[in-house]
N, C-alpha and C positions, 0 to 999 in steps of 0.2 A: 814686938812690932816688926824688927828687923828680921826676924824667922819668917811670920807671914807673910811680908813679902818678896821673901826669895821663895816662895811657894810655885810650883810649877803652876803653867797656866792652865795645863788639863786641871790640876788640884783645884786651883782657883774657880774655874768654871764650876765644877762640881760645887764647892760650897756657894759660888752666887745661885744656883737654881737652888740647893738646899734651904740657905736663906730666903728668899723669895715665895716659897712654898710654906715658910713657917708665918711667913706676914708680920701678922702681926708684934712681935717678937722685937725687942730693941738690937738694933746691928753691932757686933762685934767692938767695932771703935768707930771714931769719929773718925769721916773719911771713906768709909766701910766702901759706900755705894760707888765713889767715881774706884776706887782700887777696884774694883769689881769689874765694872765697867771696862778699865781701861785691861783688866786681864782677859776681857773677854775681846775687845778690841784687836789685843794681841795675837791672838790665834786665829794665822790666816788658811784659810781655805786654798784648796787646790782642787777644782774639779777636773775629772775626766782626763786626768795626766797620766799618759802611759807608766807603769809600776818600772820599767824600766828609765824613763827619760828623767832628767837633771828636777830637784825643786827651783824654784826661783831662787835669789840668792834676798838673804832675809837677816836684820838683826841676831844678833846672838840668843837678846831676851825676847824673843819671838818663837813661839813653837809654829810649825805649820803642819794643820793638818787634812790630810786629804781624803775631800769628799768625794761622793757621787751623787750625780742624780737620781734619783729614784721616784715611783709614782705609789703610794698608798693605793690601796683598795678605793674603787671610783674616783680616782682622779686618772685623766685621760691625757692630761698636758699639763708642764709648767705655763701658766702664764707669766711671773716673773720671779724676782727671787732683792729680797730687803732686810737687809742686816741679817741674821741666823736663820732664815727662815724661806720657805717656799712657798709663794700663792698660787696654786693644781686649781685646776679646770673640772668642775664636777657637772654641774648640768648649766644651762643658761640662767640659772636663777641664782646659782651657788658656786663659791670656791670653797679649797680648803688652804687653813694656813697651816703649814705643818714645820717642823725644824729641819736644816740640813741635816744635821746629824740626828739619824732617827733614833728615836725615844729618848730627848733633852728636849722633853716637856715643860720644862721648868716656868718657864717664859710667858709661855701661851698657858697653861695655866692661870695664872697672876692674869694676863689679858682675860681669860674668859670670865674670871670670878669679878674684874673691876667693870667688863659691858652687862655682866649682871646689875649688878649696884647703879650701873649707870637706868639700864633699861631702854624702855623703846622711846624712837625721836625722829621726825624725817630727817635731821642736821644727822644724824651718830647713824654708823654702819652699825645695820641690823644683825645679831648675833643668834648662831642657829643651832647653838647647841657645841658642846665636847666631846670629840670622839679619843679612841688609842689614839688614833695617829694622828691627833691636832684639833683645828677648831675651825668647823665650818659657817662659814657670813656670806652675805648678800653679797652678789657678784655686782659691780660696777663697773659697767662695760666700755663706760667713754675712757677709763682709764684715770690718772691723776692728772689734777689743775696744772703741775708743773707741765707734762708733758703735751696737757692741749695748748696752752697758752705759748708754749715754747714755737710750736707748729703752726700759729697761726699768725699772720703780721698785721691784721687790726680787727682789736674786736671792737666792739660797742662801749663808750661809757657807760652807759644804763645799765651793761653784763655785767662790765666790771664794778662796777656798784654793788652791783644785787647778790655779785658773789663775796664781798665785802661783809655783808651785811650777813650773808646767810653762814661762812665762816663764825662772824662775830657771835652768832645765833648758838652755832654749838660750844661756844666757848663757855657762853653765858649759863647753857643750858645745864652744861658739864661741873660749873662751878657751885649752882644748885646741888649737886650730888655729890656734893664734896670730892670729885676728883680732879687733879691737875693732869693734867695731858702730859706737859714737860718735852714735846717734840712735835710743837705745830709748825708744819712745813707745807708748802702748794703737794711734795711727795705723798704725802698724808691726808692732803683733802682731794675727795673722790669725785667723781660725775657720773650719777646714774645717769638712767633712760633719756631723761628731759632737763640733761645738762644744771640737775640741782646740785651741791655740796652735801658729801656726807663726811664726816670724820672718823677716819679709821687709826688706825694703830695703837692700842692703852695697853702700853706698858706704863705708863707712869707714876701717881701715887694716889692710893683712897685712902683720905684723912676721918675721922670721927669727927663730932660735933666741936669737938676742941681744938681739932686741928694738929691730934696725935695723930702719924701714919699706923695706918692699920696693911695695907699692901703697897708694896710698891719693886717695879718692875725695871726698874733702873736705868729706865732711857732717860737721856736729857738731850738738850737741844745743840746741834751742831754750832761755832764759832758765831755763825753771821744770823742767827738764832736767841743767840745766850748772854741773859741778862750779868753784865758782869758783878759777881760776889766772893764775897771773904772765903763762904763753903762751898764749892761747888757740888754740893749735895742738895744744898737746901730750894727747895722748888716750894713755889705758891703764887696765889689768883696773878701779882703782877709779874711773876718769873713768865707764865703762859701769857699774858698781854704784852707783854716786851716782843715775843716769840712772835704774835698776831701780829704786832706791827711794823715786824720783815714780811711777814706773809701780804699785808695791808700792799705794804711798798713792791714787791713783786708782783700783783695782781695790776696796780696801777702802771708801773714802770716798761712791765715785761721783762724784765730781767732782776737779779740778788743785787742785794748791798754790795756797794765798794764794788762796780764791775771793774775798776781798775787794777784791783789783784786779777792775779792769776794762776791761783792754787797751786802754790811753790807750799812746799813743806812750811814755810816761815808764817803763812799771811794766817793762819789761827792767831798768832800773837799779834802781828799786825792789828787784826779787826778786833780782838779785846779791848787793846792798848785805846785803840780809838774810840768805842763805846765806852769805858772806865773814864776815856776824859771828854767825853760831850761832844766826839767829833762825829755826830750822825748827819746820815744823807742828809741833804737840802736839795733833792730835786722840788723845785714847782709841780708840782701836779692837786687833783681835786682835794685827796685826801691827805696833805703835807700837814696840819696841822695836827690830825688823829693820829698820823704816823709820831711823828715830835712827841707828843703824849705818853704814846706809848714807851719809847724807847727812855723819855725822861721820868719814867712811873709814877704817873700824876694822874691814872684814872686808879678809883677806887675799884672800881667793878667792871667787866662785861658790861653791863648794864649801861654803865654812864658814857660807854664808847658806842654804845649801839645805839644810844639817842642822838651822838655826833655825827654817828654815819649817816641816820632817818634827814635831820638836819640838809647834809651834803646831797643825798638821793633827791627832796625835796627841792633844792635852788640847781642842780643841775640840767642840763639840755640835752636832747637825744643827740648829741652829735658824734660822726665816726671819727675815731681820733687813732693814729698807726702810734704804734709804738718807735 
């Protein structure tokens, strides 16, 4: 065990896309997944830094390695760039996701085989196919939930509702298909044309009818995200509704849990420590009950939180309310 993990990060990377790519396949040790994770974590990126000028200055056990941008075949522009990977500008209908470091497919592989499995849904970003260079989806032009609601200082309750609701929709939908997400974030929930929810990003895991992983893609869900447990590998239906009801609580609030950190290296442990002891938000708002719920994993299903929500949509009033 203590070999594997003095294993170079580039090594490491390579066997996480090896394993990823075998699926279905039982992982090496218990643990497997966040070691993986976290060696992929490790290796930071440096774009577009002259070959002469200085690296940042970086951990020991951190390799850094330097990228470039680069544009595949028809893609015409980055439009953004999230965890390892790049979203290119292909026509108005289409992006491609492709990896920074060209051809560490690994990833997006596992993504395209599990929005197969999933299939089509207005909630799930529509998936258009695998090419060489990555994996081309429906382009969503308003951008992510995080970054409109961020921009904007008062939406509608009714929006905010209806985007509650149609979140809770692809959870629900997702969970039919045996997959867990394992990184439901506002980053991750999209706005097409007419400002509806789609859910994008499956790296996460597709289970069989027993609830063996058959792929899984190794994201899990950031700190203010993450259902606290013993394995932090093990993800299922309430790991992704603990996840929904940070996303619930930011939809409502306008802003993450605990805004009283301030992303100091320390508040990951901070915000476990307080989820592990029942110290969740208590803002008043429509949905504080569902939120509660969620984070004390007391819905069984998607299901039983999307009749909560019908519920609250139901006794609410069109009123503008700022955040």
């Amino acid at each position: 065990m203590e070999s594997l993990r003095s294993f170079p990060a580039s090594l490491a990377l390579a066997f996480n896309s090896s394993w990823r790519a075998l699926g279905a396949l039982p992982l090496p040790f218990k643990g497997a997944a966040s070691f993986l994770k976290s060696s992929f974590i490790g290796r930071q990126s440096v774009e577009d830094l002259p070959r002469n000028e200085d690296l940042p200055i970086h951990p020991p056990h951190v390799e850094v390695i330097r990228t470039r941008r680069y544009l595949p075949p028809q893609v015409t522009r980055i439009i953004t760039r999230g965890g390892g990977n790049f979203i290119g500008f292909v026509d108005d209908t289409t992006v491609l996701k492709y990896p920074c470091v060209a051809g560490d497919m690994g990833s997006i592989q596992v993504e395209a085989q599990i929005l197969d499995a999933v299939g089509k849904h207005p909630r799930i970003i529509e998936s258009r196919g695998l090419t060489e260079y990555g994996l081309l989806l429906a382009y969503a032009r308003n951008g992510s939930l995080y970054d409109y609601i961020s921009l904007s200082p008062s939406i509608l309750l009714s929006q905010k509702l209806h985007w509650c609701r149609q979140a809770a929709e692809a959870v629900e939908y997702i969970h039919t298909r045996n997959v867990i997400h394992c990184d439901i974030n506002l980053r991750n929930l999209l706005l097409d044309d007419n400002l509806n929810l789609v859910l994008t990003d499956f790296q996460g895991m597709l289970k069989d009818a027993d609830g063996k992983t058959l792929l899984d893609g190794f994201s899990r869900e950031c700190s203010k995200s993450f259902a606290p447990r013993s394995d932090g590998d093990h993800a299922d239906r309430k790991t992704d509704l603990f996840a929904l009801g940070s996303a619930i609580y930011f939809i409502m609030m306008g802003h993450e849990v605990f805004p009283d950190l301030t992303n100091h290296d320390d508040d990951d442990d901070e915000i476990e420590a307080r989820f592990r002891n029942g110290l969740f938000p208590a803002d008043d708002h429509p949905c504080a009950q569902i939120t509660q719920r969620c984070w004390k994993q007391q819905y069984e299903s998607a299901n039983d939180l999307l009749f909560d929500l019908k519920q609250v949509q139901l006794s609410a009033s069109n009123e503008w309310i700022p955040f």
